[in-house]
LUMROTI-426472 format. One record per residue: residue number from 1; x, y, z of N, C-alpha, C, O in turn. Coordinates in nm, 3 decimals. Each point is the difference from the previous one (the first is absolute). Example, Ala and Ser with C-alpha at 12.3 -4.5 7.8 and 13.67 -1.06 7.14 Angstrom:
<lopas>
> nr / n.x / n.y / n.z / ca.x / ca.y / ca.z / c.x / c.y / c.z / o.x / o.y / o.z
> 1 / 1.319 / -0.569 / 0.780 / -0.089 / 0.119 / 0.000 / 0.090 / 0.120 / 0.000 / 0.104 / -0.002 / 0.066
> 2 / -0.139 / 0.107 / -0.138 / 0.082 / 0.119 / 0.006 / -0.077 / 0.109 / 0.073 / 0.051 / 0.111 / 0.017
</lopas>
This chain:
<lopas>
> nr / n.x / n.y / n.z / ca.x / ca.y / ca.z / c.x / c.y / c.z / o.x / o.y / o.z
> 1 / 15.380 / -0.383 / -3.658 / -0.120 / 0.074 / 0.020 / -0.021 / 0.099 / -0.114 / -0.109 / 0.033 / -0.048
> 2 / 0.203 / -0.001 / 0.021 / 0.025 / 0.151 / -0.119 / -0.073 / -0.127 / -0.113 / -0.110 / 0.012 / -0.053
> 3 / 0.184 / -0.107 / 0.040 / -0.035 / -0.035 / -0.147 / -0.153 / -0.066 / -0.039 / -0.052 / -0.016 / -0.111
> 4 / -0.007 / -0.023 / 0.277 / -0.138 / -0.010 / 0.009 / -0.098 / 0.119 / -0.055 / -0.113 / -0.007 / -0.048
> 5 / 0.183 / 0.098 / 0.067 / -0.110 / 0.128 / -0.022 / 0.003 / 0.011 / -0.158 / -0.113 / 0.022 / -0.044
> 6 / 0.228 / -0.033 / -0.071 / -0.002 / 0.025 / -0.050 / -0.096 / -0.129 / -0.108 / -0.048 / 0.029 / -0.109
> 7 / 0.041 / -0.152 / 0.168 / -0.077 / -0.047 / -0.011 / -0.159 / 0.033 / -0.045 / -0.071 / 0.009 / -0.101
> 8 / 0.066 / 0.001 / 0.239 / -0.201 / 0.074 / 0.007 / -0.007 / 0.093 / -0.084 / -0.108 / 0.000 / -0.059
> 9 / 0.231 / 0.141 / 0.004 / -0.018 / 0.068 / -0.066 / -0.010 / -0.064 / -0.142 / -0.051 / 0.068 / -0.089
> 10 / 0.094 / -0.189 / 0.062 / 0.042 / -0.004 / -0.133 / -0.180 / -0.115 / -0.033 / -0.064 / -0.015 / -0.104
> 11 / 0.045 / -0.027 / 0.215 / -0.138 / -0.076 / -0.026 / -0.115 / 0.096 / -0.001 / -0.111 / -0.040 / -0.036
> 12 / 0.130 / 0.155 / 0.071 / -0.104 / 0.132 / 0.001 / 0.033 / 0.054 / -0.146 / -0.103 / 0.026 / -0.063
> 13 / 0.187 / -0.008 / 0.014 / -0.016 / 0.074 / -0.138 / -0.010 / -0.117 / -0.091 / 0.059 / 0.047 / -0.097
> 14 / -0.091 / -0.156 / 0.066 / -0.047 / -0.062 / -0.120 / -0.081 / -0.142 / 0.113 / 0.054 / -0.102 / 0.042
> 15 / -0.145 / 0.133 / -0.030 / -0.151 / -0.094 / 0.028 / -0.031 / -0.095 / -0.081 / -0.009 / 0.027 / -0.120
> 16 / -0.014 / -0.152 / 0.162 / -0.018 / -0.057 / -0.149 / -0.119 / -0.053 / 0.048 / -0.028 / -0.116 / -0.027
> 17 / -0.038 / 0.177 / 0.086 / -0.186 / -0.033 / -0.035 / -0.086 / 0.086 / -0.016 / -0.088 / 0.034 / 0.080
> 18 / 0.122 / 0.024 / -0.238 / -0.052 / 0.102 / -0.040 / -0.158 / -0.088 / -0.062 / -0.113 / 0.050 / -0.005
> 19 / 0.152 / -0.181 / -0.032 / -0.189 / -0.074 / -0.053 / -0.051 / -0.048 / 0.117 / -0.109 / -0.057 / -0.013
> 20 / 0.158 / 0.062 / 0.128 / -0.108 / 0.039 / 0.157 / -0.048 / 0.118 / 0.005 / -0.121 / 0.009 / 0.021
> 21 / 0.201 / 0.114 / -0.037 / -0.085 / 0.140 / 0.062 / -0.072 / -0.009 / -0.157 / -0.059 / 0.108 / -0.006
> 22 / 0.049 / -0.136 / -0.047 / -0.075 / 0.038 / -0.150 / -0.153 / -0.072 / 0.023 / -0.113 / 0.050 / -0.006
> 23 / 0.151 / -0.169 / 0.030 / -0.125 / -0.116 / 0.038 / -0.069 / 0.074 / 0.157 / -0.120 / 0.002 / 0.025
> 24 / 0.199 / 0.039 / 0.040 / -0.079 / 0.102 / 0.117 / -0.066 / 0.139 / -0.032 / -0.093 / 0.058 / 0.057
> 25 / 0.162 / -0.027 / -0.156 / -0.055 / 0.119 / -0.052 / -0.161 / -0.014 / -0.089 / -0.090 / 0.084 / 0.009
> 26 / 0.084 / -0.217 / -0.095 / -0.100 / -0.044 / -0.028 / -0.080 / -0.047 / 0.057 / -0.109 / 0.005 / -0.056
> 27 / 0.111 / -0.062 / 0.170 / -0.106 / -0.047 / 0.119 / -0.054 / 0.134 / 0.062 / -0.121 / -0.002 / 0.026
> 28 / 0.190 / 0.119 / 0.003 / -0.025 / 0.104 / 0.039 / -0.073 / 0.072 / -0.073 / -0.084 / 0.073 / 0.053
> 29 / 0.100 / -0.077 / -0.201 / -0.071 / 0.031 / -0.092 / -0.157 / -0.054 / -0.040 / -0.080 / 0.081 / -0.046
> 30 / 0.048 / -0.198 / 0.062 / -0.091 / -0.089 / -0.012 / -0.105 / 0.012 / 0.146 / -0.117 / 0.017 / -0.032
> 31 / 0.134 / -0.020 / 0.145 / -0.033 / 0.029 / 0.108 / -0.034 / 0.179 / -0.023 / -0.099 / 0.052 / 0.051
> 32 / 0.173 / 0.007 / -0.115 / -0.104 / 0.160 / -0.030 / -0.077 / 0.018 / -0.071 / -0.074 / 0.099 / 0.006
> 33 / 0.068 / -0.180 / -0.087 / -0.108 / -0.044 / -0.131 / -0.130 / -0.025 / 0.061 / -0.102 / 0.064 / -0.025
> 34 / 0.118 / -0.208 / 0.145 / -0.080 / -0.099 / 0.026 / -0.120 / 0.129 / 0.099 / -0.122 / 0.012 / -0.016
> 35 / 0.236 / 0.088 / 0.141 / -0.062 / 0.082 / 0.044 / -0.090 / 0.101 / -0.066 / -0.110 / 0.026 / 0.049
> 36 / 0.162 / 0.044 / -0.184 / -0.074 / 0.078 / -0.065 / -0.136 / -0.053 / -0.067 / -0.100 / 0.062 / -0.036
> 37 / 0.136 / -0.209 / 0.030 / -0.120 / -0.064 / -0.069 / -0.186 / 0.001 / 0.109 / -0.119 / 0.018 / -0.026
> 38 / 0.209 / -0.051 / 0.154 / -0.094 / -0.019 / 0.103 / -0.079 / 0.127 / 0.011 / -0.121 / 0.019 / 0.011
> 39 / 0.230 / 0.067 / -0.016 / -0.056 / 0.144 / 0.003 / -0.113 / 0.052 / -0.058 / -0.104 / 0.044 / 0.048
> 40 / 0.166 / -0.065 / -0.229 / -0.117 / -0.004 / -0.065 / -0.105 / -0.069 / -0.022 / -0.100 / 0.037 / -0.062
> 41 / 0.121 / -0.150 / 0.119 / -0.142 / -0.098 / 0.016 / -0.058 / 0.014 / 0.126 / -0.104 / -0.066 / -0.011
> 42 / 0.108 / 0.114 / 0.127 / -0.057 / 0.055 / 0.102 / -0.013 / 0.096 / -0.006 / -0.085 / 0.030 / 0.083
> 43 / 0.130 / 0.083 / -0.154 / -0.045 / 0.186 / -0.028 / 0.026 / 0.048 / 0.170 / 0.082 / -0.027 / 0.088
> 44 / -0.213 / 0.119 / -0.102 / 0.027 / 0.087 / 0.147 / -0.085 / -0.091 / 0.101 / -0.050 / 0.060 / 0.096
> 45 / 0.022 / -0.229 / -0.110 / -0.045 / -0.009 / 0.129 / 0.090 / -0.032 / 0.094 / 0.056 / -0.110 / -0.005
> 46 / -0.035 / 0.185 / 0.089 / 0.137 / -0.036 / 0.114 / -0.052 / -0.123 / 0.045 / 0.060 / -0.106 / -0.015
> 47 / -0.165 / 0.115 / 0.067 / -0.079 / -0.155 / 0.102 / -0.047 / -0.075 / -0.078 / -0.123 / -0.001 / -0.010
> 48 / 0.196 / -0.077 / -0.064 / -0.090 / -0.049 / -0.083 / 0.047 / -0.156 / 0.059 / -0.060 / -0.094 / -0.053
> 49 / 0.163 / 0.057 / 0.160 / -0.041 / -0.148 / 0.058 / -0.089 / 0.026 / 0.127 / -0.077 / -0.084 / 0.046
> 50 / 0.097 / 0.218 / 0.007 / -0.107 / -0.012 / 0.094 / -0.171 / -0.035 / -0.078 / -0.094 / -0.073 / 0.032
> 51 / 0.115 / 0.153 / -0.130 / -0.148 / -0.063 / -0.051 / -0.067 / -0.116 / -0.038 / -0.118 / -0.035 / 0.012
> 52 / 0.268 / -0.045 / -0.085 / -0.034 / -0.148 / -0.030 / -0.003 / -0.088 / 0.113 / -0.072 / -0.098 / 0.016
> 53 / 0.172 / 0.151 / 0.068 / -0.010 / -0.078 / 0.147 / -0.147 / 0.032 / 0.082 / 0.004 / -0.064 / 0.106
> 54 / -0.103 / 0.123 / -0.116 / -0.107 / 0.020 / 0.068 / -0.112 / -0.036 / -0.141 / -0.118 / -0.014 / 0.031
> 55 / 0.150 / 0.000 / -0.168 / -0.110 / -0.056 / -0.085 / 0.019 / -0.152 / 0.049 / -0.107 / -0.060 / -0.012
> 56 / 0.225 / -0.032 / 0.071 / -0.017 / -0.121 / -0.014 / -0.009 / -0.085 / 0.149 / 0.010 / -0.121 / 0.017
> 57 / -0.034 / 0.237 / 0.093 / -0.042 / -0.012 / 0.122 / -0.133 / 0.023 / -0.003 / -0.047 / -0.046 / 0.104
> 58 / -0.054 / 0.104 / -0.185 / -0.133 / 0.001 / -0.041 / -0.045 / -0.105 / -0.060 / -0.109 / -0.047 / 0.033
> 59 / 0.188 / -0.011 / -0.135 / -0.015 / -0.107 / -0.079 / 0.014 / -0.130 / 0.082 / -0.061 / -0.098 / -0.042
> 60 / 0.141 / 0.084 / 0.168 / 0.027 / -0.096 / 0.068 / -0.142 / -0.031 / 0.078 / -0.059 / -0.109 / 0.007
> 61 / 0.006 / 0.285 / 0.072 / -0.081 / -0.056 / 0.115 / -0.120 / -0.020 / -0.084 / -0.101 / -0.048 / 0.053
> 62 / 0.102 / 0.081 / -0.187 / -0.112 / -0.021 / -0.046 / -0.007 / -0.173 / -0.053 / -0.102 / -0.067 / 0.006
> 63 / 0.205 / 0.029 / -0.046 / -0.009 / -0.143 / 0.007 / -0.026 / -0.110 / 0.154 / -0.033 / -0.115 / 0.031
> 64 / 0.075 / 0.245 / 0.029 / -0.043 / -0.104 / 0.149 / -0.142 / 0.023 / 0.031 / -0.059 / -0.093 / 0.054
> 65 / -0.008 / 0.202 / -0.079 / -0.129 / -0.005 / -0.006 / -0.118 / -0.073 / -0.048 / -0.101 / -0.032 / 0.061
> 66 / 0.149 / 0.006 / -0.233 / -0.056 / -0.061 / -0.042 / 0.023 / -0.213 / 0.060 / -0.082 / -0.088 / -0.026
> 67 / 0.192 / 0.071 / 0.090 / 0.000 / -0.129 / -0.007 / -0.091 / -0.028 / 0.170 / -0.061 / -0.101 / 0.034
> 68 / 0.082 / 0.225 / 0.042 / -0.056 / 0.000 / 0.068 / -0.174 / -0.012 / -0.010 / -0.071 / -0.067 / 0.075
> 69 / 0.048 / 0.113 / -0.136 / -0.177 / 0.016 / -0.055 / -0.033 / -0.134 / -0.061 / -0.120 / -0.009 / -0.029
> 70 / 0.196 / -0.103 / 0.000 / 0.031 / -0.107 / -0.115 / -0.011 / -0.106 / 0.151 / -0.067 / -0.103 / 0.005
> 71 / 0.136 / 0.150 / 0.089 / 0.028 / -0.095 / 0.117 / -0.147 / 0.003 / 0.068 / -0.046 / -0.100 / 0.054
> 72 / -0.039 / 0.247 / -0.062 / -0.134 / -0.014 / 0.106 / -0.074 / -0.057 / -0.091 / -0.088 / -0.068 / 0.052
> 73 / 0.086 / 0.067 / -0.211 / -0.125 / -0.035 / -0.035 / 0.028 / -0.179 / 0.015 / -0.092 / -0.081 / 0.008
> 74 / 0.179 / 0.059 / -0.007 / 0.018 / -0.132 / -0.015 / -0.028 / -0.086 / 0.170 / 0.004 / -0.121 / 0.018
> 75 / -0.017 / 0.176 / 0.034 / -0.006 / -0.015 / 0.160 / 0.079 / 0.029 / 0.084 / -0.049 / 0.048 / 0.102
> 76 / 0.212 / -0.064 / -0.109 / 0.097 / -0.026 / 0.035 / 0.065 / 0.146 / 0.050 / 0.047 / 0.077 / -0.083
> 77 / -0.048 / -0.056 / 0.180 / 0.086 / 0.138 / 0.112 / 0.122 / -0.060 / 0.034 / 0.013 / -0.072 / 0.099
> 78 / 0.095 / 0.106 / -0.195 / 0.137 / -0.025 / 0.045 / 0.052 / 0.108 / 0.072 / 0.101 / -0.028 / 0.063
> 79 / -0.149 / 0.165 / -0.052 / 0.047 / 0.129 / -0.009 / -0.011 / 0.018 / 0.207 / -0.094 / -0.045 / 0.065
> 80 / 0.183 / 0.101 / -0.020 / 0.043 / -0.031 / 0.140 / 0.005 / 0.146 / 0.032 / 0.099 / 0.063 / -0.037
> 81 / -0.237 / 0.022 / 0.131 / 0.035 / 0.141 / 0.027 / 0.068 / 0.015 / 0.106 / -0.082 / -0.025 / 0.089
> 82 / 0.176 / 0.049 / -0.043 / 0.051 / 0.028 / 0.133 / -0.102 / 0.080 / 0.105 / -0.011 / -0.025 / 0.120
> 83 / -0.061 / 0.126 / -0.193 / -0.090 / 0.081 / 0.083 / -0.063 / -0.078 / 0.111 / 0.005 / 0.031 / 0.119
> 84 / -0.084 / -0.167 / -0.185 / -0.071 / -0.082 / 0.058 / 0.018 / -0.006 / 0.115 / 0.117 / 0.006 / 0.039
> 85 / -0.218 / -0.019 / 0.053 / 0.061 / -0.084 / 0.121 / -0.030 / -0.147 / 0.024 / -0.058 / -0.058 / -0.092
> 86 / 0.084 / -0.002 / 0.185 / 0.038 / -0.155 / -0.003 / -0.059 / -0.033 / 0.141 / 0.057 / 0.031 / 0.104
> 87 / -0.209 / -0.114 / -0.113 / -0.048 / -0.066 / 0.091 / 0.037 / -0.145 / 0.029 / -0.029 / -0.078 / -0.091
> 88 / 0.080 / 0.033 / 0.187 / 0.051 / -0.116 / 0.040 / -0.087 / -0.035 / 0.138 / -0.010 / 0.051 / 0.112
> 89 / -0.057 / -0.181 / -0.190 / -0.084 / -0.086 / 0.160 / 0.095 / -0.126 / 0.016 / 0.010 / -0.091 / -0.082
> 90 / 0.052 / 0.102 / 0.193 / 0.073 / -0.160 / 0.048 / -0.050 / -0.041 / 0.101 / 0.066 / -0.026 / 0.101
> 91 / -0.219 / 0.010 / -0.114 / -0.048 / -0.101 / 0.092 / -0.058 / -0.139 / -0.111 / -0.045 / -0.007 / -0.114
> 92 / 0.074 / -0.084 / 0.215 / -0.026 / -0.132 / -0.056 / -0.154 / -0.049 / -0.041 / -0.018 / -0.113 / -0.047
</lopas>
């Protein structure tokens, strides 16, 4: 048991994956870069996916609008309101 310990001690003072923590140290490095970059290319808008996320939910219903307007002039009502209500005659 004694000579186990002296073991772990002797694998704790000389590490030999010093070009792992180096290559971690550079990923760590690169990833603070990548953050500072975002930084400066977004400035002070904090919301700035809330904004793109609501420019391309505008952009969406506005494409459904228009194909919608494309569907009446052409004749064709694919568009299904739930509001509606629903008359049913089942006599023969």
């Amino acid at each position: 048991m004694h000579k186990f310990a002296l073991e772990v001690d002797h694998n704790m003072a000389e590490p030999h994956n010093y070009r792992t923590v180096g290559y971690s140290m550079i990923m760590v490095a690169a990833s603070l870069v990548v953050i500072a970059l975002l930084y400066l290319a977004i400035g002070d808008d904090v919301l700035y996916s809330d904004r793109v996320g609501k420019q391309k939910q505008f952009e969406y219903n506005q494409m459904l609008e228009e194909e919608k307007a494309k569907q009446e002039q052409a004749g064709k009502d694919l568009s299904v309101d739930l509001g509606e209500s629903i008359v049913m005659d089942n006599k023969p």
